[in-house]
N, C-alpha and C positions, 0 to 999 in steps of 0.2 A: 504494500500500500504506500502511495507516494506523501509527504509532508508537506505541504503548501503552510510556508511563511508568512505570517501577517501581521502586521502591527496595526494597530488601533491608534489614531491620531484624534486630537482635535482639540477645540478650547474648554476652559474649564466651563463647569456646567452645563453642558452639551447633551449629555445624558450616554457618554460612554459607556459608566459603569452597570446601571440597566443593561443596553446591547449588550454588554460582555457576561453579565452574567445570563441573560435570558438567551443566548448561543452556546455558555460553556455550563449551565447547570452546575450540579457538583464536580465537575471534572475540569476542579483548577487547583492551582495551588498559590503559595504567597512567597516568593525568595528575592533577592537581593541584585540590583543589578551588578554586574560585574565592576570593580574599584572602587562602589558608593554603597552608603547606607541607605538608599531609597531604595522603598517596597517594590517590587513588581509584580503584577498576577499576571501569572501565563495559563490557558486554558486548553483546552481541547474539544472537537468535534466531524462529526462526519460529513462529508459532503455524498459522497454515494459509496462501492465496494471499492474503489479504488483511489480513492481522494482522502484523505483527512486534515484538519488541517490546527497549525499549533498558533494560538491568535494571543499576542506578547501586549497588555494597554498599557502604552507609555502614558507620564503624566501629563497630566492637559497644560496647552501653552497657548498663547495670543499670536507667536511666531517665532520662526527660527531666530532668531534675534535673542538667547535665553536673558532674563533678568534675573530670575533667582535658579537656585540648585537644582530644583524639579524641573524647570523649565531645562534647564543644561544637559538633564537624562536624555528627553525626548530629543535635541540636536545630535547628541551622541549617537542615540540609537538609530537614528537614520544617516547619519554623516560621518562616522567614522569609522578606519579602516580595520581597527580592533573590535568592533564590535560580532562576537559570532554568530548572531542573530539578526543579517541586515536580513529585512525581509524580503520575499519575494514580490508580496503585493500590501501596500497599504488599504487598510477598510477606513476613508475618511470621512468622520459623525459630524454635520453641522446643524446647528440648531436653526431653524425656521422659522422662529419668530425672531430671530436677528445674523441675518443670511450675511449684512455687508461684511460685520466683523469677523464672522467666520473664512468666508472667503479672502483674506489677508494670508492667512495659511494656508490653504487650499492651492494658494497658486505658487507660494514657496513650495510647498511637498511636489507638487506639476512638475516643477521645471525642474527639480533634481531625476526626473525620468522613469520613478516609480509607475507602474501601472498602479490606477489608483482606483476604486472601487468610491462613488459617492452615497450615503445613505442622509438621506436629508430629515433628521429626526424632529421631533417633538411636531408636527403637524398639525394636530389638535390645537397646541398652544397659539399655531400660528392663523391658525382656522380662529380659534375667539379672537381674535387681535384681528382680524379683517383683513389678512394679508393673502394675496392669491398670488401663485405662478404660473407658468407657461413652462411644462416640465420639459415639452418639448423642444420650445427653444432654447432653455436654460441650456438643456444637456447638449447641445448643437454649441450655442457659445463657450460653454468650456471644456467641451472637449470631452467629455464621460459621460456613464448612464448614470443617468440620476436613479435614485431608486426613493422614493419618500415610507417614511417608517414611521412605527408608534410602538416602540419597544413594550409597553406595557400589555398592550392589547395585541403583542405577537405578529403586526402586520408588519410584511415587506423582510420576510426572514429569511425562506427560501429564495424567494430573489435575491439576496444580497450572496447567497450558499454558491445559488449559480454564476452571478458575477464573480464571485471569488475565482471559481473553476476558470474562466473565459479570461479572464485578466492576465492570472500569472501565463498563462500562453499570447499575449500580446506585449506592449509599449505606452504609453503615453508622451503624447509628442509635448515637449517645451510650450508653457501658456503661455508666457510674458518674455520676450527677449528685452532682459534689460540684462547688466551684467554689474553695472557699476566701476567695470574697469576698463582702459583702452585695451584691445586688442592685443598688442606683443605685450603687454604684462598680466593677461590669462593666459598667453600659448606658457608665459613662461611659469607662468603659476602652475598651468598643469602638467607640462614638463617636470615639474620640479616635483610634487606629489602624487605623479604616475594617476592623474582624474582623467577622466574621458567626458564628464560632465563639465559644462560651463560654468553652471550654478556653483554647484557644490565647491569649485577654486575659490566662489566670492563670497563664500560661507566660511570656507577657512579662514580666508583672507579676514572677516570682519569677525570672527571667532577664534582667532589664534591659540588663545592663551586657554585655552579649553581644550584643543585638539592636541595638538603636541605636550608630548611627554619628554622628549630630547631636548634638554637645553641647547644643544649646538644647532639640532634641527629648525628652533628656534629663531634662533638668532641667522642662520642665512635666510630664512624667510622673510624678516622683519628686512633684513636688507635689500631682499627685491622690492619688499614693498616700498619701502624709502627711498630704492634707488627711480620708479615709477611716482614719485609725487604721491602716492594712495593717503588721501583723506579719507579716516572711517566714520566721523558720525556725518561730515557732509554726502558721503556716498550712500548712506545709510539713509537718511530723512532723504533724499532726492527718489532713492528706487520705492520707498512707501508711501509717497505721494504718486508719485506714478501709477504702482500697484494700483490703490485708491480710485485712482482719476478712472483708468479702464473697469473697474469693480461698480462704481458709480454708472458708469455709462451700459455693463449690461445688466443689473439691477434695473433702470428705467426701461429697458427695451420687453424685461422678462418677467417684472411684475410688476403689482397693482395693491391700493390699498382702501379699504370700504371704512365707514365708519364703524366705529365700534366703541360709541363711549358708556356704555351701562358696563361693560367687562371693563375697560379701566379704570373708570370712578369705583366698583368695586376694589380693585386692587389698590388703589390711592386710598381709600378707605381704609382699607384692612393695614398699609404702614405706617399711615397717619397714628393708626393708634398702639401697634406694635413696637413702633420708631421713636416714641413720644419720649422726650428728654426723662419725663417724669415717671408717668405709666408702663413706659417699655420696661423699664428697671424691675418696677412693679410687678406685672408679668411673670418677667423671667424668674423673678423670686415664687409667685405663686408654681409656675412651672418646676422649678428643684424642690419645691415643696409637693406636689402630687407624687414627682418621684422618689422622693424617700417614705410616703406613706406608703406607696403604691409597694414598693425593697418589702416592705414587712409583711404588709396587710395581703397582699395576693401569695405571695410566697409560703406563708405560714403554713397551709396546709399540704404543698408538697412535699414542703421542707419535710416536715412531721410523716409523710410516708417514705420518703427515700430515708432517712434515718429509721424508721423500723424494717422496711425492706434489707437495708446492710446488716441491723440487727438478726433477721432471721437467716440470710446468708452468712454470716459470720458462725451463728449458733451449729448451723446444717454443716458447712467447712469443720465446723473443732470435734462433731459425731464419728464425719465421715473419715477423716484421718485419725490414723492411729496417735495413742497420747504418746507426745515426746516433743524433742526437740526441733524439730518439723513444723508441728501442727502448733508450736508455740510461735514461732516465725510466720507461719501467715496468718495465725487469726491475731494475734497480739503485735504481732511487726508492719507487715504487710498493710493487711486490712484494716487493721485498727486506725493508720494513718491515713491511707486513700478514702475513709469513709468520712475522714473530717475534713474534704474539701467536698466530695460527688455529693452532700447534701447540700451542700451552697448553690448549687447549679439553676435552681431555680431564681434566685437575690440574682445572681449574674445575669440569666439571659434575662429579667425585664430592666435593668440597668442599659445592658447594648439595646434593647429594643426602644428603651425612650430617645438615646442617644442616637442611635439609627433613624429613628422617625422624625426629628429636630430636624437631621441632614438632611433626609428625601423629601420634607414637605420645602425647605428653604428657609427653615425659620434659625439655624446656626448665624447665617451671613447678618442677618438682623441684629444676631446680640452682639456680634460684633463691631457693625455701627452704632449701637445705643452706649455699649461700653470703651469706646474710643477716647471720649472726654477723660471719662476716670481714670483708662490706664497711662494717659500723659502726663499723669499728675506722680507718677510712680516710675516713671523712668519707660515706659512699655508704649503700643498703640494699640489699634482697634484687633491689626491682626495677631495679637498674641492672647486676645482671648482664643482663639479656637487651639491652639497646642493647650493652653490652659483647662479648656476642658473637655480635651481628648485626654490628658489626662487623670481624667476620673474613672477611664477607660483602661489606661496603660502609661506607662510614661514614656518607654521606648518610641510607638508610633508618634507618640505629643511632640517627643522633641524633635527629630525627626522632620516630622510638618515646621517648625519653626523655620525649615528654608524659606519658606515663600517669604519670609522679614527680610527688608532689603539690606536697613540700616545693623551693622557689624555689632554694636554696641546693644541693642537695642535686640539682637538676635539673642544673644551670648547674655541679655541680663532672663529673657525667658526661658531658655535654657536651665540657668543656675536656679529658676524657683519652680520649673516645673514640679520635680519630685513629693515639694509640699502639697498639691495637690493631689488627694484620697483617692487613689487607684484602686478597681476592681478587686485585684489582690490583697487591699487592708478590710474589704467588704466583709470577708469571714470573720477574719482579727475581728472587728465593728461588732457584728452580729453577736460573736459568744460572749464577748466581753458585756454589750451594753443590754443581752436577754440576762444576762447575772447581776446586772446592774438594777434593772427595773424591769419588773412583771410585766405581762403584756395587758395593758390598762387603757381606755380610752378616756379621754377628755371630753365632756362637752357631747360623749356615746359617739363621737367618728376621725377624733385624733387620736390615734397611735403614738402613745409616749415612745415608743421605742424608736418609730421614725420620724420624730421631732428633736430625740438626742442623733440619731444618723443626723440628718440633716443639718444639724449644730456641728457636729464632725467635718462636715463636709467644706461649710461656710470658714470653719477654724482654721482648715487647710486653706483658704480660698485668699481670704483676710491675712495670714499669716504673709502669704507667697506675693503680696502687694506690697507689703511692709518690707519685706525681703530686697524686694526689688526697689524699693524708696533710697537702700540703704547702698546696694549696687549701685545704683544711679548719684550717690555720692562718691563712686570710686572710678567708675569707668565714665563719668559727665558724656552721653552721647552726644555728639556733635551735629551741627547742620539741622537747617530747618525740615522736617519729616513731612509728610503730607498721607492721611491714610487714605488709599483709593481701592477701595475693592467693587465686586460687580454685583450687582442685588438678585442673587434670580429670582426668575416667577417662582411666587406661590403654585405647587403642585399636588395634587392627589397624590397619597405613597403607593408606590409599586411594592403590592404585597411581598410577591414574592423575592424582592429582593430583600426587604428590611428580615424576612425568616429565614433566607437563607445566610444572612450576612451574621446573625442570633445563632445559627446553627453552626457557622465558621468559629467565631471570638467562642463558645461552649464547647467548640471540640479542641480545640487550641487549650482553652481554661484546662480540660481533663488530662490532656495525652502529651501537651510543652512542661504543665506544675507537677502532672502523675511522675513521669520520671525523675522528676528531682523529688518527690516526694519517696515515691519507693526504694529509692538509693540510700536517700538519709533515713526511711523506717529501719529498712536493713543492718544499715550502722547503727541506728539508735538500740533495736533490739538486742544487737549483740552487745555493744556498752553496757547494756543495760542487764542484760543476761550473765554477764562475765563479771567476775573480779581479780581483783590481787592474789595471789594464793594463800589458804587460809580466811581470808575473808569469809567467807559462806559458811566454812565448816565451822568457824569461830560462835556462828549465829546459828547453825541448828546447832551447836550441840545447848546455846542459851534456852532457847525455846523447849527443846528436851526436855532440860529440865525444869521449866516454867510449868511445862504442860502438867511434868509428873505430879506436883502440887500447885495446882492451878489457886490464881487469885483473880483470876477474870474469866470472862465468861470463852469459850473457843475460837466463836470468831471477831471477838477485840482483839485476842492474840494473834489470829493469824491476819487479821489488819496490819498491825506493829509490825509481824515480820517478815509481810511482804515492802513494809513502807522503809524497816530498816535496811532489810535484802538491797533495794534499788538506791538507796543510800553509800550504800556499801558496792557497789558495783563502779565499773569503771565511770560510768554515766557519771555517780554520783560525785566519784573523783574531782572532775573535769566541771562539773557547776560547782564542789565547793572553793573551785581557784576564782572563779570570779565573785562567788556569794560577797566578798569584802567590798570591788564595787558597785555592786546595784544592790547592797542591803541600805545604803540609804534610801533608796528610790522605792523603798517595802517590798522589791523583788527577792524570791528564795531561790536557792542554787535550782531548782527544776523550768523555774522562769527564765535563770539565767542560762540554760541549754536549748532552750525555744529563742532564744536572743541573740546567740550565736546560729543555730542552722539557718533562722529566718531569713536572713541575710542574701540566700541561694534565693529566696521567693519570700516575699509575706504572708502568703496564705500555709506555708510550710508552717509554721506556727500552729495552727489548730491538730496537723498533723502528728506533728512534732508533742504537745502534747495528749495527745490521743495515743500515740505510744507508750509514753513515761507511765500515764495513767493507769493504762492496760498493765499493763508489769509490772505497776505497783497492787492492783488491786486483786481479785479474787479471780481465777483463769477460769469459773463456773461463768462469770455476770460479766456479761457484755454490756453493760450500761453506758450510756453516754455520756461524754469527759464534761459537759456541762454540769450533769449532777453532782460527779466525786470532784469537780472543782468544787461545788459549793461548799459541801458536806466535809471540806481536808480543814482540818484544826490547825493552829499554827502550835507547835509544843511547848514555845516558852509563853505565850499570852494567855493559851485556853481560850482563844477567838476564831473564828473563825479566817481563813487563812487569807481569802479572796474579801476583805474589806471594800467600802467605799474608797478609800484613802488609795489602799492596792491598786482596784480595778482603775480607776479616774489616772492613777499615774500610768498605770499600761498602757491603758487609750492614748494619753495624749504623748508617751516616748514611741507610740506609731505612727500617730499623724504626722511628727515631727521628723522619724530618724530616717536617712535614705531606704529607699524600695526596698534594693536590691540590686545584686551583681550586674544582671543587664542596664542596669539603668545607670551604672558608671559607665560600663564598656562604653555604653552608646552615648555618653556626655566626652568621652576620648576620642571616640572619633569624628565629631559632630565639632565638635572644637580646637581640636590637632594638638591638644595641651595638657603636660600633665600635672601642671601647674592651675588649670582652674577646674580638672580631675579633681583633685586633691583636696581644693581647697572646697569643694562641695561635699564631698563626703566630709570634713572635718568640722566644718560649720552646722550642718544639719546633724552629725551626731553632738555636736555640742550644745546647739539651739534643744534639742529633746532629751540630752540627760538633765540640763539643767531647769527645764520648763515640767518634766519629771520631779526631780528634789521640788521644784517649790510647791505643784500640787499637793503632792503627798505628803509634806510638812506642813499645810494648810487644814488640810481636810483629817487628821489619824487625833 
């Protein structure tokens, strides 16, 4: 079966991601482009028995011109010589209710000679707007089949399957001969980079410093170009005007526009009051308020069956294996750790799913012009809300998205406070911590105390990472006047099935990226936890021996104590009592303090992590739930209960506080090139949340 090459081009909010996933279904994946830290999904599907084809969506860009990082992807991936994936045919998505600006790109990708597949999407939107074409002359003036589409509604799919087929067997002739250079300084340009394309010479030529990796290749280039006079930003603004002028002229030729003002006063409506200096803010607060009620209040009762589902697999697992050293590794090692995240799975997937719905209806780009003011006042702009709260999501994808910020300073101060933002993975932490906190009670019979403390959690990361950045913004002073310009899309009905399958993506990733780190560190924990020094163990059965022989408590207080001293004594126990000295200020005990060290690999390792210890310390008959025997553990020297107010409020707030986790360094290293504002994040946010720790917990015990 043959592999037809495709890339996926076009401007942001175009509706790529729809087509791509309503062509690649489940049959995609998410990896990395080669040299960068940006996402890419590559997908797959069938054309007929013998065609298949592998379709790569670069990020969306206004044109080969990159301005920021993501933009720089998609020129790479069509225009250089390293790249393994040039494709065979581009599938290029322009949106139809704003065709001119589209078509800027459209005739850049032309004239590098790709055969080009055109799918003119969102039609509908362009149908309410009054806008009609002439498909047939469109497709006559530039050169391709149009094909018009409505990703949501499946139309214009197989046609585009067939174009795919038909294309990569053809060419696409040059749309615009413009070049922007004289003559002998392309022969020599392309002489010199071994190009057979016109274009793509005066792509290098005004993208230099992106394409070459050889300093020296470098520098004889820049000397052709100097030795030809080459002006780049005047070459530059002359060939997009141009562009322009002919885009203009077949735009009047090939459509038409009717009135249609009830659909825009509608939509002027609906941002008047979304947009509202005052109201918007408003909003958006009731909006993170639905969804942290929504975290608890719909969740609860999954939660509470996939938690007795584990319990009754776990119980069936410790029958069906023989007793020993086996069946204590996977019901107490294994299982006991995996089942303290796969009950959270529901808190997750309606988290992505409000977070998903924000993006496909259009209502993200909104918060970010309502919140532009306030984050100028803090060193940030309008576009650093959305890494902001992508990560509530993740922190890796958050920071990540912080390309698109053009200004250096201004990038690099979002960056250093993402992490304060409460990522999906503190969600667990959140949950066991603040259901032990306070009973599941409502206010008022329809507020959920429990998801009015989330909520407060959330805001505290929120609030912190603004203050954070006040204080950045005193050491890095960003320069130059900023200006935020982003692009509003239309308000849209969500595409079902993309928000459930995108819910089914970030939930399988949550289980099978955290499961592995989880199951590696149960592994090791149970064995820590199983093993001692030599002598240790036999030290304590022969105590209990002889406890039992003239018992002064009842059997099973005794065999409480020594399974609590057994895990004590164990190497686990070793290794929390070297830090027990410091975080016993902070009311943590050396088993908190072994959940504080794994967590590190993941935040949600945490519940795991304890869900182990617990297991091992408690009775191998009762599978109960680590929430309970946290409640129920006494501390030895107070005769209190172990999990105080004072305890729990300081745990909570040294997570909100202390970095994620490992990926979320890696990815501030590479994202920054420095291991110098590496470092200096990890050591600030652990010190921002031991110390914001001590003062709770000295306030409240």
């Amino acid at each position: 079966m043959k592999e037809i090459k495709v890339a996926l081009v076009g401007n942001p909010n175009c509706g790529k991601t729809s087509l791509f996933n309503t062509l690649t279904g489940l049959n995609q994946k998410v990896s990395n482009f080669p040299g960068t830290t940006v996402d890419k999904k590559v997908g797959h599907f069938t054309i007929d028995a013998e065609h298949k084809v592998k379709i790569i969506d670069l990020p969306g860009t206004y044109s080969l011109y990159p301005k920021s990082d993501d933009e720089a992807v998609t020129f790479y991936g069509l225009c250089s010589h390293e790249n393994k994936d040039i494709p065979d045919v581009v599938l290029f998505i322009a949106d139809a209710s704003n065709l001119k600006r589209n078509l800027l790109l459209f005739t850049q990708v032309a004239d590098l000679g790709y055969p080009v597949v055109f799918a003119l999407n969102m039609i509908d939107l362009a149908d309410r707007k009054g806008i009609e074409y002439n498909y047939g002359l469109l497709q006559s003036r530039l050169g391709v089949e149009i094909i018009p589409t409505n990703a949501r509604k499946m139309k214009g799919l197989d046609r585009i399957k067939q174009a795919i087929l038909s294309a990569h067997r053809s060419s696409t002739a040059p749309f615009f001969e413009t070049t922007g250079l004289n003559q002998s300084m392309l022969e020599e340009c392309k002489t010199y980079l071994s190009l057979n394309n016109s274009y793509s010479a005066v792509l290098w030529a005004h993208n230099q410093m992106l394409l070459f990796k050889d300093g020296e290749q470098l520098k004889k280039f820049k000397e052709i170009l100097a030795r030809n006079l080459f002006c780049e930003k005047k070459e530059q603004v002359e060939e997009i005007v141009a562009r322009y002028r002919m885009i203009d002229i077949i735009l009047k030729e090939t459509s038409k526009r009717k009135a249609s003002r009830n659909q825009i006063s509608l939509s002027n409506r609906l941002d008047t009051i979304i947009t509202h200096k005052y109201f918007g803010l408003s909003f958006f607060l009731l909006v993170l308020f639905v969804i942290f009620q929504a975290i608890f209040s719909l969740a609860s009762y999954p939660m509470e069956w996939m938690e007795v589902g584990m319990n009754y697999f776990s119980n069936e697992v410790e029958h069906i294996i023989p007793g020993g050293t086996l069946n204590n590794l996977i019901v107490h090692g294994i299982l006991a750790g995996l089942s303290g995240v796969i009950v959270f799975i529901p808190q997750i997937a309606i988290l992505f799913f409000f977070i998903t719905l924000l993006e496909d209806i259009g209502y993200m780009a909104r918060v970010s012009f309502i919140m532009d003011k306030l984050m100028r006042s803090f060193g940030l702009n309008g576009k650093s809300v959305v890494p902001l709260i992508s990560g509530m999501a993740c922190a890796v994808p958050a920071i990540m998205s912080a390309r698109n910020i053009e200004n250096k300073q201004e990038k690099l101060i979002t960056i250093m406070v993402i992490p304060l933002m409460s990522c999906s993975a503190r969600l667990p932490v959140y949950t066991l911590l603040i259901s032990m906190l306070v009973p599941e009670t409502y206010l008022w019979g329809f507020l959920n105390m429990q998801g009015l403390i989330l909520m407060g959690m959330y805001v505290l990361g929120f609030v912190t990472s603004l203050l954070s950045a006040w204080v950045f913004q005193k050491i890095l002073k960003p320069a130059g006047n900023n200006y935020f310009i982003m692009e509003m899309p239309a308000f849209k009905i969500p595409m079902w099935r993309n928000v459930f399958l995108t819910i089914y993506e970030k939930c399988r990733s949550f289980v099978f990226e955290a499961g592995k780190i989880i199951v590696a560190i149960s592994i090791l924990l149970w064995a820590l936890s199983s093993f001692a020094p030599a002598g240790e163990f036999e030290k304590l059965d022969a105590k209990y021996k002889e406890l039992a022989s003239a018992p002064t408590k009842s059997a099973e207080v005794l065999a409480a104590e020594y399974q609590s001293e057994k895990l004590e004594a164990s190497y686990a126990g070793y290794f929390g009592k070297m830090i027990e000295p410091a975080i016993a200020p902070l009311g943590f005990n050396w088993k908190i303090g072994i959940a504080l060290i794994t967590s590190f690999a993941a935040r949600e390792v945490f519940v795991g992590t304890m869900t182990t210890i617990y297991s091992a310390s408690g009775d191998e008959s009762d599978f109960s739930s680590i929430r309970l025997k946290m409640i129920e553990e006494i501390n030895p020297l107070t005769h209190q209960p172990q999990y105080s107010l004072a305890v729990i409020a300081s745990l909570l707030i040294f997570y909100a506080f202390a970095m994620q986790c490992m990926s979320t360094l890696a990815i501030t290293y590479r994202e920054t090139k420095s291991l110098k504002w590496t470092l200096l994040q990890l050591f600030y946010l652990t010190a921002l949340a031991y110390l914001s720790s001590l003062l709770v917990f000295n306030f409240l015990k």
